[in-house]
Steps between C-alpha positions, in 0.01 A plus 500: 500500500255586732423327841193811580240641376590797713800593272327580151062546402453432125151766347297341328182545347143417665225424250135661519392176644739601806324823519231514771307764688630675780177565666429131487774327516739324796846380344592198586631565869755214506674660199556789547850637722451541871707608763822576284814661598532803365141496350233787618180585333174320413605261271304226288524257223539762232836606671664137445636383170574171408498291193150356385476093485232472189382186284466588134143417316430508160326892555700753697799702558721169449326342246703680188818397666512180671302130465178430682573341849835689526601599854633815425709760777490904497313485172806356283687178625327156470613288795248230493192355327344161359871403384710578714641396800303541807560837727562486848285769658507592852176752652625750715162683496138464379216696575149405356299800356179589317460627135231678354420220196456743205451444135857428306650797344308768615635839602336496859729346808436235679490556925622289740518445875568270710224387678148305399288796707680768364366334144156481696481895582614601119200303418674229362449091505806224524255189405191401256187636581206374317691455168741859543838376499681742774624816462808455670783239503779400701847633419784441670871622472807377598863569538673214383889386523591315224818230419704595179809414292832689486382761338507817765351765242174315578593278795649807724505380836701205653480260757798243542523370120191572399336812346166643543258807381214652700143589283130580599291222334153644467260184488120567377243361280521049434871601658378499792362192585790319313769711756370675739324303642706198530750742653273597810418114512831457542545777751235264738666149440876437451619882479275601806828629682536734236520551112856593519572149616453313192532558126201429252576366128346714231411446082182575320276251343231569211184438584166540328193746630160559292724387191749792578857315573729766757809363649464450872770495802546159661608486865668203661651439824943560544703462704573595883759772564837477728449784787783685304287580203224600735672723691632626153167594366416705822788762390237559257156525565 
């Protein structure tokens, strides 16, 4: 059992939608390590590796092996979805980005930054103008700690009785709206002392766009954490 993320980094494998542009491109500052012990170099994202928090669609990498609307951890384990219980999800980082929109499965990479003028001097647009839908959308990623069961394979890290894994939940497209943004709502209102202070509850929902139906996230407000588990999270991240 682990109580760190210090003690053991699991590879794993970032998809060509992960890829971006050096020249271009800021990581996401707030996850990326800083100011580690022992640490020295110029490090970024691409230097971190932790499982990927995905929801499975009906086209895809997941779609030949698990159900639409399946919440699905490092690629293989299904932890959540439309039903199953409701997981306990706590934010310990989020930083909003902006992606290149580009036609689906083409070979070219999308771009991202982080800022609406650095979108601006790549000649880029985040809203409608006269009938164009924009060129570039918000992104955001996050590094989430989620609540599991007994199982420590997939649930490595414990806290008191309970058991937890850490993944980087990339949220994009109708996603978006439907989790990110209630999480920075919630980051102005009743978690505005922090993220870390409260847990959100997470399933997916179908829903129904241009007569396509895709499985959506669904965001809710926890519960409040004891100071214990806060001061627990900060031995990570």
């Amino acid at each position: 059992m682990k109580t760190s993320l210090k003690e053991e980094t699991k590879d794993t494998t970032t998809g060509a939608e992960e890829v971006v542009d050096a020249l271009s491109v800021t990581r996401a500052s707030g996850l990326v390590p800083t100011q580690a012990e022992g640490l020295v170099g110029d490090f970024d994202q691409g230097d971190i590796a932790f499982p990927r928090l995905q929801v499975a669609q009906g086209v895809g990498p997941l779609s030949d092996t698990h159900n639409k609307g399946d919440i699905v951890l490092d690629g293989e384990v299904v932890i959540g979805g439309p039903k199953m219980d409701l997981l306990d999800v706590t934010v310990v980082r989020i930083a909003k980005m902006f992606e290149e929109d580009l036609p689906f499965g083409g070979e070219e990479v999308p771009r991202i930054v982080t800022t609406r003028n650095q979108v601006l001097e790549l000649g880029g647009t985040t809203e409608w103008i006269n009938n164009e839908k924009p060129s570039w959308k918000p992104v955001a990623e996050a590094l989430v700690c989620i609540k599991g069961t007994d199982d420590t394979n997939v649930w490595p890290y414990s806290y008191k009785k309970d058991n937890f894994a850490f993944a980087l939940w990339k949220i994009k497209g109708v996603a978006y709206r439907r989790a990110a943004v209630p999480i920075f709502t919630a980051a102005t209102m009743y978690y505005r002392d922090g993220l870390r202070n409260g847990s959100f509850n997470l399933t997916t929902e179908k829903q129904v766009f241009s007569g396509n139906t895709v499985f959506c996230p669904k965001v809710t407000r926890g519960e409040r954490h004891d100071k214990g588990f806060i001061a627990w999270l900060a031995d990570f991240a």
